[in-house]
N, C-alpha and C positions, 0 to 999 in steps of 0.2 A: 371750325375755326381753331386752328393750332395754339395753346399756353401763352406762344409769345405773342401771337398776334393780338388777344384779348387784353397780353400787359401792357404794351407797347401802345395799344387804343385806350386803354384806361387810365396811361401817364399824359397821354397828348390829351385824354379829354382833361383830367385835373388840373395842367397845364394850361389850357385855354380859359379853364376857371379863376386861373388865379390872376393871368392878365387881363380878363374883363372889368375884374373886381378891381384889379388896380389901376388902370386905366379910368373907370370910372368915378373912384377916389380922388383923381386929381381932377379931373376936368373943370371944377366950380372954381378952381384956382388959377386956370388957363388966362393969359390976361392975351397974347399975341394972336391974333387970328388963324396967321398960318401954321402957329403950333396947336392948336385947338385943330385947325381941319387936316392935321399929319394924325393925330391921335383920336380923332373920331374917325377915322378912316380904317385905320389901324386896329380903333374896337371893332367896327363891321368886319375886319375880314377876321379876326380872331373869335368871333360868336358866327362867324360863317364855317369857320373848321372845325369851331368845336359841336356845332349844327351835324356836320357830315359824319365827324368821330361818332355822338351820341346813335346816330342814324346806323351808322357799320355794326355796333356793339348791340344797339336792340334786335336791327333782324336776325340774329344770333343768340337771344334771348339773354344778354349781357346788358348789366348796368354801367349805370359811368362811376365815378370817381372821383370824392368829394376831395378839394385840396386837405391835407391834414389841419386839424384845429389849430394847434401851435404856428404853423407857417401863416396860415390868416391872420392870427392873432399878431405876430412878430410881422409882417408884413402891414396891416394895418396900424399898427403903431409908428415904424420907421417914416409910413407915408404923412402921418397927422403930426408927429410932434418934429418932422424937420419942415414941415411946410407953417405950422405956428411957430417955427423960431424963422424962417424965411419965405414968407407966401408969393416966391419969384418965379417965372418963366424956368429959369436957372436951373432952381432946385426941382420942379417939374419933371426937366428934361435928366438934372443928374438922376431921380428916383427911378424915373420910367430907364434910364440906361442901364441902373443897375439890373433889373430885374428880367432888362433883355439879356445879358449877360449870361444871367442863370437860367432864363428860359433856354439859353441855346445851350450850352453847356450840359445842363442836365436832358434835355432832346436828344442829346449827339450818346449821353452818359446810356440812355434807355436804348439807343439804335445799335449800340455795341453788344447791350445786353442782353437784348430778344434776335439774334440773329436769324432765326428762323422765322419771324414774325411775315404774315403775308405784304404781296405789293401794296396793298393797296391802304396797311396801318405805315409800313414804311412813306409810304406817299404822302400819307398826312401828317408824318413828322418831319418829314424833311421839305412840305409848307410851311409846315411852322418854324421851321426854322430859319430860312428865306424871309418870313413875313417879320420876326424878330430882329435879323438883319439890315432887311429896308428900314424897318422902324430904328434900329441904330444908325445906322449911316443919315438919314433924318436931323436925326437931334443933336447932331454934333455941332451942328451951326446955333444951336441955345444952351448950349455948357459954359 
């Protein structure tokens, strides 16, 4: 397995780490049905790729890729103290937007990077990137 394909699989799997965790931080806040089952749908398929990433990386004898501590931390702040100043559908959808945002951004940022990276770590970022986008276009109707 070639340098980038290894990097390229251990951004997308850090990446799937961080929208789980953030995904699941909001959920107990979800008050809309439909936006509850856009975003529980949305964690299964993002712990479904990042299932196949960790799977690509072990038979390779590669590990995955903790999000950095600072970004959880700064991320798990942003998501707790705008949702205790507004525990709205609203602010839900703006946090989880924002983070689609940068989940794509930084995806497209890594796909530039590792250009040599195999089909098949290309493949799983450019799901997740797809899957980031459905779940934007989603939320746009609870902003």
């Amino acid at each position: 397995m070639s340098e980038d394909t290894v990097n390229l699989l251990k951004e997308c799997d850090s990446g799937t780490k961080t929208a789980v965790s953030s995904i699941r931080e909001v959920l107990d806040n979800v008050k809309n049905e439909d936006l509850l089952s856009i975003l529980t749908s949305s964690l299964k398929e993002h712990e479904k790729l990042g299932n196949e990433t960790h799977e690509l990386l072990s038979e390779h004898g590669e590990d995955g890729k903790e999000p950095p501590v600072i970004a959880k931390m700064s991320s798990w702040m942003k998501i707790n103290f705008q949702l205790m100043e507004k525990p709205t559908d609203k602010t839900v959808a703006g946090l989880m937007t924002d983070g689609c945002n940068m989940g794509v951004k930084q995806l497209s940022v890594y796909l530039n990077k590792y250009p040599t990276a195999d089909k098949s770590a290309k493949n799983i970022a450019e799901k997740l990137i797809r899957e980031e986008n459905s779940l934007l276009e989603k939320l746009r109707a609870y902003l």
